[in-house]
Structures are given as structure tokens and as C-alpha cells.
N, C-alpha and C positions, 0 to 999 in steps of 0.2 A: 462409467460413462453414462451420461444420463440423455433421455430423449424424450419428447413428445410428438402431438402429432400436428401441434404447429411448425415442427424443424421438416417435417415431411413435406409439408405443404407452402412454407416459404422455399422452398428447391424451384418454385413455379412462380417465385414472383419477381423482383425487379433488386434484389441483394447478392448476386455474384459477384464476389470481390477477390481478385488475387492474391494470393499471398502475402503476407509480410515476413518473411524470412528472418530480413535481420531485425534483430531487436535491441535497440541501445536507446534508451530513455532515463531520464533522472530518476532515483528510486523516490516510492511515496509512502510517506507517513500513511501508514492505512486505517491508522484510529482517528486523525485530524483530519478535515476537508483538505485539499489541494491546496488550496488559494494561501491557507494558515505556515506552509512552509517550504513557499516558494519567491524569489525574488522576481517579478518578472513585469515586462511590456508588451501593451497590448494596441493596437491599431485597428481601424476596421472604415471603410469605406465603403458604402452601398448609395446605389442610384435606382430608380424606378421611371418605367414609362408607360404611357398608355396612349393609344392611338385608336380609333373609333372608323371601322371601315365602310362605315353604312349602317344601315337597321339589321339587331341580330348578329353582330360580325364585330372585333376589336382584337388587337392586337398588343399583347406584354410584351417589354421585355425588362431584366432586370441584371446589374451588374455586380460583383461582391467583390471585394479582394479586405483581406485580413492578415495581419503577421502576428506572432507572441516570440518574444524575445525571453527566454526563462535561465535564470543561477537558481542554483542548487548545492546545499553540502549534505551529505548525510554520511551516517556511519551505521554497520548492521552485521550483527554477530550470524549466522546463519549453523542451526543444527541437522546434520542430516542421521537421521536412526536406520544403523543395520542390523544384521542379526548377531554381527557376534560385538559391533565394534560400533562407535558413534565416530561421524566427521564432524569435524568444528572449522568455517571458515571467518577472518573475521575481513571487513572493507570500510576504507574510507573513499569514500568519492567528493570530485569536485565537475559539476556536469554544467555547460552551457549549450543552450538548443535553440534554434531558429526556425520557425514555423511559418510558410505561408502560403495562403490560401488564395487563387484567383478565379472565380467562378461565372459567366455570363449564359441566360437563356434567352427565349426567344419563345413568345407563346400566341397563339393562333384559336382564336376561340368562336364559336355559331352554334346560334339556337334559335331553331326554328320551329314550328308545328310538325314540322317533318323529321327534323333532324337536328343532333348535340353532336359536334362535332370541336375535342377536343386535343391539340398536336404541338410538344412540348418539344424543343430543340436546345438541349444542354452544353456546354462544355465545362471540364470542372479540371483546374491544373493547382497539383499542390506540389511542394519541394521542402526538402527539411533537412537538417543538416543537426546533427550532434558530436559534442567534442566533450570525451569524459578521460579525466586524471586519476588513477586509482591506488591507493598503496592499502598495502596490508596482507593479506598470505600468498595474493599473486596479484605483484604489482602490475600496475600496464598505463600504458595509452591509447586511446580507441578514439578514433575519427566513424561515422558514418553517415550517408550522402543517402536518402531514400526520393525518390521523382514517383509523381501517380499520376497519371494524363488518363481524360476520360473523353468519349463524347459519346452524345447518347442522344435517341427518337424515342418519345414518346407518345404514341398514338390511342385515343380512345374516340368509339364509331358508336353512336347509338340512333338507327333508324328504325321512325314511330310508324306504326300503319295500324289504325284503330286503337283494337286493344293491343294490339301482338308490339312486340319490340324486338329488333336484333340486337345486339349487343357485339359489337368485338373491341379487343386491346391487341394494341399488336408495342412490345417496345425492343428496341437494340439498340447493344452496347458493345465499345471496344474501346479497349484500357491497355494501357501500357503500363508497365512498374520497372525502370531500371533501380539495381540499389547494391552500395558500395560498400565496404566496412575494411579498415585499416589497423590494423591492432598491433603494437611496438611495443613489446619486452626486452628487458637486457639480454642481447646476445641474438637476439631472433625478433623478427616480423611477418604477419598473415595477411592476407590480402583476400579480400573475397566477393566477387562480382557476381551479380545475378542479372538477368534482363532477361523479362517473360511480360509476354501479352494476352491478349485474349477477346474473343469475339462472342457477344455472349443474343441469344433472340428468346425471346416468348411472347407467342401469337396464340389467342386465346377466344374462344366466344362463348357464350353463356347461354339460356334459356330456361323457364318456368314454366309452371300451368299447374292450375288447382282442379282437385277431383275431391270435392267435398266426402272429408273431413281435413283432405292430405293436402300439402301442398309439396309437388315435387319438381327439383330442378337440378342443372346440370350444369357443370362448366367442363368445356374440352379443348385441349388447346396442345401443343408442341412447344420443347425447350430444345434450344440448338448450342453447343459449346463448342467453337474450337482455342484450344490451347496450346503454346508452348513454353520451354522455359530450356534457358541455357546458364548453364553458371558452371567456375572454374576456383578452384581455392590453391593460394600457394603458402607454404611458408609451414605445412603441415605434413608430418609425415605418411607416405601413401600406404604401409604396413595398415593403418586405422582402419582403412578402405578406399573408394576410388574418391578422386579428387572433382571428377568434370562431372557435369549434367548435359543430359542433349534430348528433346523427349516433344513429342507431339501428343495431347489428347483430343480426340473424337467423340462425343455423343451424340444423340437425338433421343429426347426424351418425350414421348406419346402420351399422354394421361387423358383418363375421364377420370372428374369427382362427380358423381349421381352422390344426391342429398333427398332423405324424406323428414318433411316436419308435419306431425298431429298435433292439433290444440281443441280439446272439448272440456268444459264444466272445471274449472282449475289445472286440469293437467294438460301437458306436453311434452312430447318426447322426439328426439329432431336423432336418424341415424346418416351417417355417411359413409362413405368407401370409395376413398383414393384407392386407385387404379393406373398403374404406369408401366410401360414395354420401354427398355433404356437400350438399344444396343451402344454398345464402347468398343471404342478402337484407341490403343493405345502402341506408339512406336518410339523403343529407344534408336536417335540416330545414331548412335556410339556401336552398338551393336548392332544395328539394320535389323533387330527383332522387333518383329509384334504381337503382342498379348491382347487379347479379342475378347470379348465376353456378351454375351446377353441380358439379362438381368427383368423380371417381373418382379414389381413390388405392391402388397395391397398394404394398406392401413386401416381398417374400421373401428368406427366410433360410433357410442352410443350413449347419448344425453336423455334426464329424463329429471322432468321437476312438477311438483305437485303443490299449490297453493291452498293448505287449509282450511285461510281466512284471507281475509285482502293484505291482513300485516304478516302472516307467518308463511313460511316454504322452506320445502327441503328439494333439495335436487342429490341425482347420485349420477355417475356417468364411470365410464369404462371405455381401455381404448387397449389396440393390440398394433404397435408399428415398426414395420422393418427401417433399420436406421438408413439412411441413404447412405452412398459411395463416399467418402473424402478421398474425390480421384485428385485434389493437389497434394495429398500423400503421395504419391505416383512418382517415385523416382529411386534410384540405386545410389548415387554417389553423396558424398558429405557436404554439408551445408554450415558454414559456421555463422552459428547465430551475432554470437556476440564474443569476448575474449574468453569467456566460462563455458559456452554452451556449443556443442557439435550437435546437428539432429540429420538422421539417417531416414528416409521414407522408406517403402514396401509397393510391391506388384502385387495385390491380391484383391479378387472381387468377391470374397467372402463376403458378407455383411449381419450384423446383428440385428438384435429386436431389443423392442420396450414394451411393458406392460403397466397397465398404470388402473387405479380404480380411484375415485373421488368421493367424499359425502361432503355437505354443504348447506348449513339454518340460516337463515336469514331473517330477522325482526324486524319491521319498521314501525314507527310511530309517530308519526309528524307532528301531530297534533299537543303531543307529550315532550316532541323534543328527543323522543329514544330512538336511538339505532343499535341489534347488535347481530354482527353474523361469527359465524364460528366453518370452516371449513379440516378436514383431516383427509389427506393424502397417502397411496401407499404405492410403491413403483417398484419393477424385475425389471433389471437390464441385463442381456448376454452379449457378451462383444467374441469375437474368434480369436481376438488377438489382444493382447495384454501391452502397454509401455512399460518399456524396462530401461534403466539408467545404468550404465558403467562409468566407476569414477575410475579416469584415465588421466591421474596425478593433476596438471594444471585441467584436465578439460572434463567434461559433462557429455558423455555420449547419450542421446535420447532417441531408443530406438523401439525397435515392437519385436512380440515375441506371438510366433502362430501357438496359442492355445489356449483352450476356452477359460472365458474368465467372465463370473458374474458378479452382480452387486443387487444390494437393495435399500431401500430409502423409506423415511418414515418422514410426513411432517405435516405439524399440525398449527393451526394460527388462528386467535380469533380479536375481537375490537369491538368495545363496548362505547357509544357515545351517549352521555345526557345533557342537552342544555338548563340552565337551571338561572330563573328569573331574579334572586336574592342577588348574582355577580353579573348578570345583563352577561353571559357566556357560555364555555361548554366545557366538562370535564369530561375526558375521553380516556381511554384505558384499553392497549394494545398488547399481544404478545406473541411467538413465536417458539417453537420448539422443533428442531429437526437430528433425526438418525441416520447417518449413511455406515455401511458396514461393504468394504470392497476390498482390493487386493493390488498388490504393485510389486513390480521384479526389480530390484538394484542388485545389481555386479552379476546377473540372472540367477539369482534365489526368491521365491516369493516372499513378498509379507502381507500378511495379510493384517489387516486395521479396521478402525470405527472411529465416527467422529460425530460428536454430537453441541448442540451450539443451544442455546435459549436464552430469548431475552424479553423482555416486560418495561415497557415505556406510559408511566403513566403523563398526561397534559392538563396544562387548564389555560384557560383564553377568556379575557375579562373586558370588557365596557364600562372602564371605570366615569370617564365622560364623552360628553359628543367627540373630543378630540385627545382624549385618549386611551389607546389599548394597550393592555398588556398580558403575554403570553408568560406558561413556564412548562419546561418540558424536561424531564427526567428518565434517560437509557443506561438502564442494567444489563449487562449480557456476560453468560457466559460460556467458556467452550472448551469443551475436552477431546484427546487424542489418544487414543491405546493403541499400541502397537502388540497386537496378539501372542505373536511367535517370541517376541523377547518381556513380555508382561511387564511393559511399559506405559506409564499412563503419566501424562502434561496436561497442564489445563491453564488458563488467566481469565483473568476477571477484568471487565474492560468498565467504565461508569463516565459519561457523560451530561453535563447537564445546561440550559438555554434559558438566560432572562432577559427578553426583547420588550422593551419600551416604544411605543409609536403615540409621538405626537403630531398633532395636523389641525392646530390653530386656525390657519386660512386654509385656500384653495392654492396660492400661490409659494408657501415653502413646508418643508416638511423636514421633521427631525426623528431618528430612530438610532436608539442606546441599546446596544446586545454585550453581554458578557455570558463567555462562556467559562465552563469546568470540567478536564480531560482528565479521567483518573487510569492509566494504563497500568495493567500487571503484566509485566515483559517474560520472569519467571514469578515460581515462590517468593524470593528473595530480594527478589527489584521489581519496583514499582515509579510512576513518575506522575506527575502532577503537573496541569498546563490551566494557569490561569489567564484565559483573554477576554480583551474588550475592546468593543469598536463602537464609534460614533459617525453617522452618515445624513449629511444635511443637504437638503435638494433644494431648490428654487427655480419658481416658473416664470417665465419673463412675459408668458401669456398666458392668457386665461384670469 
């Protein structure tokens, strides 16, 4: 499980999202873009308004609605590694999906000498509907129906007096997700409903002030959640576990983040320390019990970078963060995701940490046309509780096990740019390298594993005339998997490559030629080749 101390710190911003439970979507080619191996339509209608209330004072609004109409086939051998035994599944799908989107705001805007006063009123309603045909080791049919209804206030206050400014945000949000999933096997049918909502607040205000050399500041503010979730499964035997959901969550989240930044003669060094009092109340109505907890969380961090020269720096930084609650784990009874996948939640306010250290070079050279940074990463995660899989013949149970379980991560990236006068362009040379080393319980036996990925993309981008460019871009990657405990090791080798032609004669049409080259290694033994080309011609009826 991996964390930083951005995941700490968006808990406090404006991305609370409910769950998606079920999951039934067309599978994706993960070595080709989306767009390369899908049939689909798309729609989109937007409107804009603006209204002028006076000096200082106007009024948005804007409206969205979008649909994607997407076919899909695909087929996909799937390996799962145990310790004494290998699973083999194989699937062919045929999926059709209706997406859409209807979104309208309202926005209130003043600037004054005195006062910014900014107040955003949203609604966002989406519906989606998938129907997927499946044969092959476990045949099926699966229907499922997801709805997300939002509305939301967003408020931002900033009143000026001299030097001094207040500053608050205040935004709330309440979301509804009802979502259905229908699944028909020979001989048997599942049925699985969920409907949970949520009430979500973050009220906030800020403040500064410098004491030379320092400049120090604060934001403080409260996060309010209330939650429920109800859901019911039929068609599953109740031996697996409990079949219904019934469950209220409570918090109030209190935080100060205090922040110091120094900056004298090249250097600077900026430390912070998130600071949060969480109390939780959580109630199964099924049982009329509640599990209550407290919870203090810190996070600090510390940045620190030293300039040289005007072109050369290094920076190092280090951070220590307790991972926050995933209270929509928060529940006892089974949840089917999809016709494969059962997932189980947990009552537990345990919580882990992350460790993380950073180094960082950076070159610049404008003048030359050179750019290169180089960055190396190194991360400890402890989690209290481990995901563990049981395979339960047609189904995938995905559950957690209370006991400590660590990992660690290595990863290192750098990018070297030269522009270079002889091609009127820039060749640029990119690369990446990373190590994760962690652990995982199926049928609750550990395994422990490694997995390690590197790839190296060299470009180049040419000026051959005023009105034509041309790019080429070439991705090597490779990736391997060892499974420790059974001294198994997988690997493929993935090669892509990009030859984009842009012509642009006038102002009023434009021509652009791309073919591309997909080299997949699926195993040793099988490999596949994807040769594409596309031509996209634009014309402007103005200008």
C-alpha cells in the first residue's frame, strides 16, 4: 500500500467520492490507448452565459450534458500464482455501455478594494448502464445500472484591510450513488443492490505573516462526513457470509496545517505538520451496535533545496505520514462486485504509516537549449492489515487479514532535453526505473513478491518547414514479477513507437498523418504486433 503526504492532505479538500462497489466495465487493452480498441459514440453539448451585475459583480452560468455509446470484444487469459498450484481463467466478452453525463452551474462572482468574493453552485447527474455477454471458464450474463447525483456549494471569502487579508473557503456536498448489478448463469441468478449517500463539509481559513528571514502560515479548518449505505445480495449462498449492509458513518475532522518557509543566499527549506483530532462514530443498524473511536493523526514534512548556480540545484525532502481511515471499508456483509469478484469490508481503526525520503538535480540552460533533472525516490509502508483473496470456485472473495504487513519501493526517473539548430528541434531522452518488494495472502497463505518495471523513451521533434513538423518517439519497457515463496519469475517486454506528421499550409485547414507500432510480449512464447495509421483533416470556416 503506498502513501504520501499529498493523500493526507487532500482528506481536507473537495474529492469525497462514494464508492463504486460494482464494477462491470469493458476490459482495456492496456498496452494500446482506449480509443485504438473500442467502437464507440460520442455526443457533447455545452452552453455558456454571462451576465454583468454592475461594476465589480457578474454572474456564470454554464450547462454540460454528454453521452458515449461504447462495443467492445475482447478475450483474456488470466494467471493467478499460488503457492503450491497455478489458476488459469480464460474469457471472452462482448460489452455494450451507455454513459451520460448532465452537469449545470451557477457562479456569483465580486471584486472589490475590499473584497473577492467567490460562490459556485453545482449540480452534476450521471447514469450508466452496462450489459456484458461472457463465455469461457464461467459463463454469464451481467446487466449493471450505476446513478451518481451530486449537488454541491462552493464558497471562497477573501476580505482585504491594508496589508492583512482573511481568507475562508467554506464548500458542501451531498451525493447520492444508487447501483444495481444482475448476473444470470445457467441454473442460478444474483442480484445486488446498493443505495448510499452522503453529506460531505470543509470549512476552512488561512493566514500568514513574515518575520524575516521566515515566512510562516497556517490553514485551519473542519471536515464533516455523514454516511450511509444499505445494500442486499440474493442469489448467493449466506454460508460465505452475511448477505445485507445497514451502517451509518459519523466524523468531524479538526485540523491545523502550520507551514515554515526560509529562503536566504540560494537556499530554502519550507517544514510542515498536518495536525488532525478525527472523532468517528460508526453504527451497524443490523445489529444496533456502535464502534466509536478517536483518532490523532500528524504528518510532517520536510523540504529543503540549495541553488549552486542560477542553472544547477539539488533539493532532498523527507516525510513521515499516518495513512488516513478508509472508513468506506466500513461494513460486514458481502458486496458483489461483479459475476467474479465478492469483496468483504472490516470494522477496524487501526491505521498505518508511510515513510518516504527524496533527492532531486535539476540543470537548466536556456540559452543552450539544455534541460536535465534526474530525481531518486525511496518509501516504508506498514499497513495492520493485509488483502487476502479466497478462490471460492466460480467467485473471488477479497477480504483483509489483521496482521502487520510491510513493503518497500525504490524509484528512480530522469530526462535529458537538447534543442539542436541543424533540425530547427529537440531531442530529448527520458527514463524510469522502479522496485516494489511487498506481500499478499490468497486462500490465507502469504506470498510474498517483487516487481520491478524500466522503461527509456528516447524523441525527436523537427522544423522541417514553416508549415511542416515532424515528431518520432520510441517506448521500450520492461517488467518483471517474482513470486519469492514459489521461486517464480515472469517478465514481457512491451515496444511502442509514433510517427506524427503535421501539416498547416494556411490558417484555415490543417492536415496531420500518425502511424503507430505496438510490439506486445503477452508471454516468452507469444508476442503481437499492432501496426496503426490514422489521418485527421481539420478546416476553419473562420479566421
Amino acid at each position: 500500500m503506498s502513501f504520501s503526504v499529498d493523500d493526507f492532505l487532500s482528506q481536507f479538500g473537495k474529492d469525497y467520492r462514494l464508492a463504486e462497489h460494482i464494477s462491470v466495465r469493458p476490459s482495456m487493452l492496456s498496452d494500446i490507448d482506449a480509443h485504438r480498441a473500442r467502437f464507440n459514440k460520442t455526443h457533447l453539448f455545452t452552453t455558456n452565459n454571462l451576465w454583468s451585475l454592475g461594476k465589480n459583480y457578474d454572474l456564470t452560468s454554464q450547462i454540460t450534458y454528454s453521452n458515449n455509446r461504447l462495443t467492445s470484444d475482447n478475450s483474456t487469459r488470466t494467471s493467478y500464482f499460488l503457492p503450491d498450484s497455478t489458476v488459469l481463467t480464460d474469457l471472452s466478452e462482448h460489452a455494450y455501455s451507455k454513459e451520460n453525463k448532465l452537469s449545470g452551474d451557477v457562479t456569483l462572482r465580486a471584486n472589490t478594494k475590499r473584497l473577492f468574493l467567490e460562490n459556485k453552485l453545482l449540480a452534476d447527474l450521471r447514469w450508466n448502464d452496462s450489459e456484458m455477454d461472457i463465455t469461457g471458464t464461467f459463463p454469464n450474463s451481467q446487466t449493471a445500472t450505476t446513478t451518481h447525483r451530486k449537488l454541491s456549494n462552493d464558497l471562497k471569502l477573501i476580505k482585504r484591510s491594508g496589508r492583512k487579508a482573511f481568507t475562508i473557503n467554506s464548500y458542501n456536498l451531498y451525493q447520492v450513488k444508487p447501483q444495481t448489478l444482475f448476473v444470470e448463469r445457467e441454473n442460478e441468478k444474483q442480484y445486488q443492490e446498493i443505495e448510499s449517500s452522503a453529506f460531505f463539509t470543509n470549512t476552512n481559513t488561512s493566514l500568514s505573516f513574515y518575520v524575516n528571514p521566515i515566512t510562516i502560515s497556517m490553514k485551519l479548518g473542519v471536515v464533516g462526513v455523514v454516511r450511509s449505505m444499505e445494500s442486499n445480495l440474493t442469489g448467493v449462498s449466506d454460508t460465505l457470509g452475511m448477505l445485507k449492509n445497514d451502517l451509518s458513518m459519523r466524523y468531524m475532522n479538526l485540523y491545523v496545517s502550520p507551514e515554515m518557509e526560509y529562503k536566504k543566499s540560494g537556499f530554502e527549506a519550507k517544514f510542515s505538520m498536518p495536525i488532525s483530532y478525527i472523532p468517528y462514530r460508526y453504527t451497524d443498524n443490523l445489529t444496533e451496535k456502535d464502534h466509536n473511536e478517536d483518532k490523532v493523526m500528524l504528518s510532517p514534512r520536510l523540504f529543503m533545496r540549495y541553488h549552486f548556480t542560477s542553472r544547477l540545484s539539488a533539493s532532498v525532502s523527507g516525510s513521515y505520514a499516518q495513512t488516513p481511515l478508509s472508513e468506506q471499508s466500513f461494513y460486514d456483509g458481502l458486496i458483489l462486485n461483479n459475476y467474479r469478484n465478492l469483496s468483504q469490508g472490516y470494522i477496524d481503526y487501526k491505521t498505518g504509516n508511510s515513510k518516504s525520503a527524496n533527492l532531486s538535480i535539476r540543470y537548466r540552460n536556456p540559452l543552450k537549449a539544455l534541460f536535465v533533472n534526474g530525481s531518486v525516490m525511496r518509501s516504508w509502508n506498514y499497513s495492520p492489515r493485509v488483502s487476502n483473496r479466497y478462490f471460492l470456485n466460480e467467485y473471488l472473495l477479497n477480504s483483509y487479514i489483521s496482521q502487520d504487513n510491510r513493503s518497500d519501493m525504490w524509484l528512480a526517473s530522469g530526462n535529458v532535453s537538447k534543442g539542436l539548430e541543424a533540425i530547427k528541434g529537440i531531442v530529448s531522452l527520458r527514463s524510469s526505473f522502479s522496485n516494489f518488494e511487498g506481500a499478499m495472502f490468497q486462500n490465507g497463505v502469504e506470498s510474498t513478491y517483487a516487481s520491478d518495471s524500466w522503461s527509456i523513451t528516447p524523441k525527436i521533434t523537427s522544423r522541417i518547414t514553416q508549415w511542416w513538423n515532424v515528431s518520432y518517439e520510441l517506448t521500450f519497457a520492461q517488467n518483471w514479477l517474482r513470486m519469492k515463496d514459489i521461486d517464480r519469475v515472469s517478465s514481457y517486454k512491451n515496444i511502442s513507437q509514433q510517427l506524427s506528421s503535421y501539416f498547416t499550409p494556411s490558417k484555415k485547414w490543417y492536415l496531420q498523418l500518425t502511424g503507430e507500432h505496438y510490439y506486445n510480449e503477452i508471454t516468452q512464447d507469444v508476442s503481437k504486433h499492432f501496426l496503426l495509421a490514422d489521418a485527421e483533416f481539420t478546416y476553419s470556416f473562420t479566421g
